[in-house]
N, C-alpha and C positions, 0 to 999 in steps of 0.2 A: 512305509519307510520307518526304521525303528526310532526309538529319540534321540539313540546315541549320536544315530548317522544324522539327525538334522542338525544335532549339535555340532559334528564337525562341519557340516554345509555352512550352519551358519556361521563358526569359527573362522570357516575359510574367509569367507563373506568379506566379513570383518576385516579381516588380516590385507584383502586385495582393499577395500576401499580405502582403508588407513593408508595404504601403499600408495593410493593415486594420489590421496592428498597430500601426505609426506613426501610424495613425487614432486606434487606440484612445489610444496613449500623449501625442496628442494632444488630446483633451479634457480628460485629466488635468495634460498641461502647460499647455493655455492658461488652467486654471482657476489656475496658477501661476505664471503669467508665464515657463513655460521651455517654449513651443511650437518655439522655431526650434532649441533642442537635439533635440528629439524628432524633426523633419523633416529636419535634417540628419543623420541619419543614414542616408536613404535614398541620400542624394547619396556618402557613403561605402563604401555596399556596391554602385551604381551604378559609383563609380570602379575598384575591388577588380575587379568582372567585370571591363568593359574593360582593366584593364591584364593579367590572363588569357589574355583573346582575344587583345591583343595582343604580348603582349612574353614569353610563357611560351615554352620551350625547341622547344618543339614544338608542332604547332596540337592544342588540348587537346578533350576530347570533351567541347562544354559542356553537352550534354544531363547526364553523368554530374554533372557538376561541378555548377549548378543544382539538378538530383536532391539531391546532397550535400546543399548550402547550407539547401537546406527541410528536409532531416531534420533536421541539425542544429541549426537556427535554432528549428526548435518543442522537438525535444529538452532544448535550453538553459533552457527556461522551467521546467522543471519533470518528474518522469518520468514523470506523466499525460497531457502534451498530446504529441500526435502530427501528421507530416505521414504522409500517404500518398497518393501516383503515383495516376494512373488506373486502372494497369493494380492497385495493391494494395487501390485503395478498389472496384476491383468483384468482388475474393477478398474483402474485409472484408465486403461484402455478403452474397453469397453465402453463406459461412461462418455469418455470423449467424444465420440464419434455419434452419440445417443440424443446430447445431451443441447435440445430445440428449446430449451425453456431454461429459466432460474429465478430466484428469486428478487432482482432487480435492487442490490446492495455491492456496497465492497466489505472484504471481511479481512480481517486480519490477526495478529494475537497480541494480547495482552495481558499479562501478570498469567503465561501458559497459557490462557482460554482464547479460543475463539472471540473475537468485538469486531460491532461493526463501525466500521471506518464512517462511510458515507451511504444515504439511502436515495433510489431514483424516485423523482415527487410520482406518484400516480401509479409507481410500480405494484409487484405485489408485496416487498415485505411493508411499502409504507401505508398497505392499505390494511395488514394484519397486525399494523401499530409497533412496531418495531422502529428503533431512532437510533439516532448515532451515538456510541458510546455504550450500549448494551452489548455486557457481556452472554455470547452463548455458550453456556456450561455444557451442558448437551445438544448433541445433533442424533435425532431417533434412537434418545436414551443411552447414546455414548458417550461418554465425557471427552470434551475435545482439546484437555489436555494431553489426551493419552492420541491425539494425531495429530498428524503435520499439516501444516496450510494446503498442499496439495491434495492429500485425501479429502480437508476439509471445502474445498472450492469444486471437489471432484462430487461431492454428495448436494451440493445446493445446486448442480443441474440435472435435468430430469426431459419427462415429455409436457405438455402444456398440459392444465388440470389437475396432474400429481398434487399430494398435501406432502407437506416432512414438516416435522413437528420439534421445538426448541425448547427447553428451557432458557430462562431468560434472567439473567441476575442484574437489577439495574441499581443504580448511586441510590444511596439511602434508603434502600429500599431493603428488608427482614428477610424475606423468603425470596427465591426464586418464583417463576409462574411461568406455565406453560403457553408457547402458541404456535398455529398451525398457519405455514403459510403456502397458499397455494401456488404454485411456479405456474408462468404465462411469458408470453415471446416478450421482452421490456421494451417499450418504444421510449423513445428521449426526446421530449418537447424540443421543436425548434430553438432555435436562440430568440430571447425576448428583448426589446429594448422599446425605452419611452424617453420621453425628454422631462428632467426631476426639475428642474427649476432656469429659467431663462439661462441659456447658455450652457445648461449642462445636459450630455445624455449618459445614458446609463446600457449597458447591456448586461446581460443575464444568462449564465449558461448552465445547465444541469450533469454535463458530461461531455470530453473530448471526444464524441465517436466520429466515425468516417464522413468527412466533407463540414463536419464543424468549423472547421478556419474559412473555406468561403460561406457558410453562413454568418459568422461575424463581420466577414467583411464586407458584404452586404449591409446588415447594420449599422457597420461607421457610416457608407457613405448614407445610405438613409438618414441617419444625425447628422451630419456636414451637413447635406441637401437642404435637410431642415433650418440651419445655423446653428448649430451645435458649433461653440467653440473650447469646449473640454469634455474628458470624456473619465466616466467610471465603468471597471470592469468587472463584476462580480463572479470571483470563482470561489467563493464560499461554499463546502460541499463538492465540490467537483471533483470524485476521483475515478471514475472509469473515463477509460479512451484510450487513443494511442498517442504513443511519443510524438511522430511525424505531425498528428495536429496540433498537439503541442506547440513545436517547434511551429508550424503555419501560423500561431494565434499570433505569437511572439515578433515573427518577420511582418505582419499587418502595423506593428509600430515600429520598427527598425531596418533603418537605412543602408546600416553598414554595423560591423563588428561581430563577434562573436555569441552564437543563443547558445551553445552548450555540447559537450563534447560526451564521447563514450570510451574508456576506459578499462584494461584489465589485466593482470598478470598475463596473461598469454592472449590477451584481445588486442588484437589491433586497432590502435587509437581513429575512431570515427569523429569527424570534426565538422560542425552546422553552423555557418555561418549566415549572416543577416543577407537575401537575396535583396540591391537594392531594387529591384523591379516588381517584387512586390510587396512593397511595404507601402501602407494608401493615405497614410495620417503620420501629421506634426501634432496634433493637437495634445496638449498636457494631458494626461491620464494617471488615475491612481489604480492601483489592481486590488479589490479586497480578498485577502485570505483568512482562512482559520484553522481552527485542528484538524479539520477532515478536509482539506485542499491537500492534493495526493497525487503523486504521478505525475502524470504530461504537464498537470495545471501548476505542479510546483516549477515545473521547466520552464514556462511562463514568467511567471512572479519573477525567479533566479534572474532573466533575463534582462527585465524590467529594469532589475534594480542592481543588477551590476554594471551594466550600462547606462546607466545613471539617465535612462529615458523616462522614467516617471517614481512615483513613492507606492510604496508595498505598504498597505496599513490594516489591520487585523491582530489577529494571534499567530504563535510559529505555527508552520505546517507541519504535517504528520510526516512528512520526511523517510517515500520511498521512491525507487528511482534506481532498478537494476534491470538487467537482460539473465535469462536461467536459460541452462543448455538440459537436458536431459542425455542421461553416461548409463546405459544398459549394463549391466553386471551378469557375471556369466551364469551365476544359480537363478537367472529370471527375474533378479529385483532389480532398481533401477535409484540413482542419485536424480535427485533436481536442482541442478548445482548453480549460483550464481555466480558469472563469469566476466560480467562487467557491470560498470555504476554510471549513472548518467552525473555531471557535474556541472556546478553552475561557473558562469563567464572567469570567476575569479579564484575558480579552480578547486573549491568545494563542494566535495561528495554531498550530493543531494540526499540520499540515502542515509548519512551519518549524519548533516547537522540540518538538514533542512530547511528551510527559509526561514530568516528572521525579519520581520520587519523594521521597515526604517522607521512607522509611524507605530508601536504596540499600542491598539487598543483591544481590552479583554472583553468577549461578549459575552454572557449570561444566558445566551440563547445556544451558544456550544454546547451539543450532547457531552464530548470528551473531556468530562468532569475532571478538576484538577486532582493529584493526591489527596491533597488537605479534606477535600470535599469528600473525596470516593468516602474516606476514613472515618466521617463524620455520620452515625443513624441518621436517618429521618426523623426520626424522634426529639432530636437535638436542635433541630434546626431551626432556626426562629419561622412565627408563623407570619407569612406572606400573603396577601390578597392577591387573589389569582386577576390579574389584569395583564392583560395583552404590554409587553413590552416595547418599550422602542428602541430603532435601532441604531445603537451610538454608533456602530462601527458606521454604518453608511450615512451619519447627521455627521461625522468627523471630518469624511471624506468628501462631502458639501463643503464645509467649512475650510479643510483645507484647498481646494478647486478655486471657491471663492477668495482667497486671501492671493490665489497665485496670480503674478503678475499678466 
């Protein structure tokens, strides 16, 4: 096929995806009365090529350019929704269907790159030393600004034993440095719990995956059984799993009201409500979060604490929380489009502002280094005696427990 002819393929491309989503943002304006803003804007990104094609210094590669424009364009909406090429949605395939292994992380982007959200303890990136809050510049030496979260989640599964290799840019740190992590099937330790101090138990959880909410609920009653009369929940880290157990962990402490609803311009509003049948505990509870508390587990927290059933204390959460549909395009590429947001009780998009806690304590032990920090050498930093930290957010959470009546 010649370049000209991909250039219109991909012209076309363009012009239909612009179409669906000016479609979409077209029912929503005409039901507003601001449809010719919505439509007008095809005519803007219409003018944009052509003056490209024509008046750019040199005759430009529009295939490349095009290509750009659709990553971009879907990138922009959010870092779940995805464009991908022909040639990437028939590896996204492929891959799918392949892909028995990975490397036992959540990934997500920041400042464009590649970062990982949360890591699984025991898995394989946390055993090739990889932590939360490392940027990946490269995934086998392609810089993963230049893809979208889908290709990028699409290349960290593999067969069990595969190596894929990262560079890795971490806070204060000069250089990049490379490492090789081997993918392997990730198993997620049970839920753990013990009892911290007369009358208080604690649980512990690595990840919402399937049948995790009767694993904790197991747990409470083993702390009641024991006399556990309050309870902390540790979802520090937790961001792989599914919504549903989410919503489970949440109904094990509520009786009645609403855990969180789902949401979209053309979704039909899904609505979870507190089953009082099974919810197994009154006991006072605090939930701890941090930066890398993600997904189902922020469904949780949101729950918690808008129902005013127990105190959220930590850092804010990373703050995602959508459902993506996959929209096939007729030259072979495909949208990964997010089409609804999961929200908390009081009606904030989990996705946009995340969970705040009621009680802010900052840890020190969070990978997801603040701005001020990221921006700051290593070389700057004042020097530290490497000793084992303690943990205020969970000596806070004592402390509050203790005070409660």
């Amino acid at each position: 096929m010649s370049t000209r002819a991909k250039a219109v393929i991909l012209t076309i491309s363009l012009a239909l995806i612009l179409f669906m989503i000016a479609g979409g943002l077209g029912v929503y304006a005409s039901s507003t009365g601001k449809s010719d803003g919505a439509y007008k804007e095809l005519g803007v990104y219409s003018e944009v090529l052509s003056r490209i094609r024509s008046e750019y210094v040199e005759e430009p590669n529009m295939p490349a350019v095009t290509d750009g424009a659709l990553h971009g364009l879907l990138e922009s909406l959010d870092p779940n929704s995805s464009y991908l090429s022909p040639e990437e949605y028939k590896k996204y395939k492929a891959r799918k269907g392949d892909g028995k292994a990975d490397i036992g992380a959540t990934i997500s982007k920041r400042f464009g790159y590649a970062a990982v959200v949360s890591i699984i303890p025991g898995g394989p990136a946390d055993k090739a030393t990889l932590a939360n809050g490392d940027i990946l510049e490269a995934i086998e030496g392609k810089s993963t600004r230049e893809m979208s979260l889908a290709e990028i989640h699409n290349m960290l599964a593999g067969t069990p034993g595969s190596n894929i290799t990262f560079s890795v840019v971490r806070a204060r740190k000069a250089e990049p440095q490379k490492l090789t992590v081997t993918r392997d099937v990730v198993n997620v330790s049970p839920a753990n719990a013990k009892t911290l101090e007369t009358g208080i138990g604690y649980i512990k959880i690595d990840a919402l995956n399937k049948g995790k909410a009767q694993e904790v609920a197991a747990k409470i009653k083993d702390l009641q059984h024991a006399g556990a009369k309050k309870l902390i929940l540790d979802l520090r880290n937790v961001a792989e799993g599914d919504a549903a157990e989410g919503i489970g962990v949440a109904n094990l402490f509520l009786n009645h009201g609403l855990i969180t609803y789902l949401a979209g311009q053309k979704y039909a509003r899904e609505t979870y409500n507190a089953d009082p049948s099974k919810a197994i505990t009154t006991l006072p509870v605090v939930v701890l979060v941090n930066r890398s508390t993600y997904g189902p587990a922020e469904i949780v927290a949101a729950a918690i604490l808008d129902n005013a059933r127990g105190d959220v204390l930590g850092d804010k959460t990373f703050g995602n929380g959508s459902v993506q549909k996959v929209i096939e395009v007729p030259d072979g590429s495909a949208l990964i489009l997010s089409i609804a947001k999961y929200y908390s009780p009081s009606g904030k998009s989990i996705q946009d502002t995340a969970v705040i806690p009621n009680i802010l304590v900052a840890s020190e032990q969070d990978g997801l280094v603040s701005e001020e920090e990221e921006s700051t050498p290593e070389s700057e930093q004042p020097n530290k005696p490497e000793t084992k930290k303690e943990d205020e957010q969970l000596k806070r959470a004592v402390e509050v427990l203790k005070n409660h009546a």
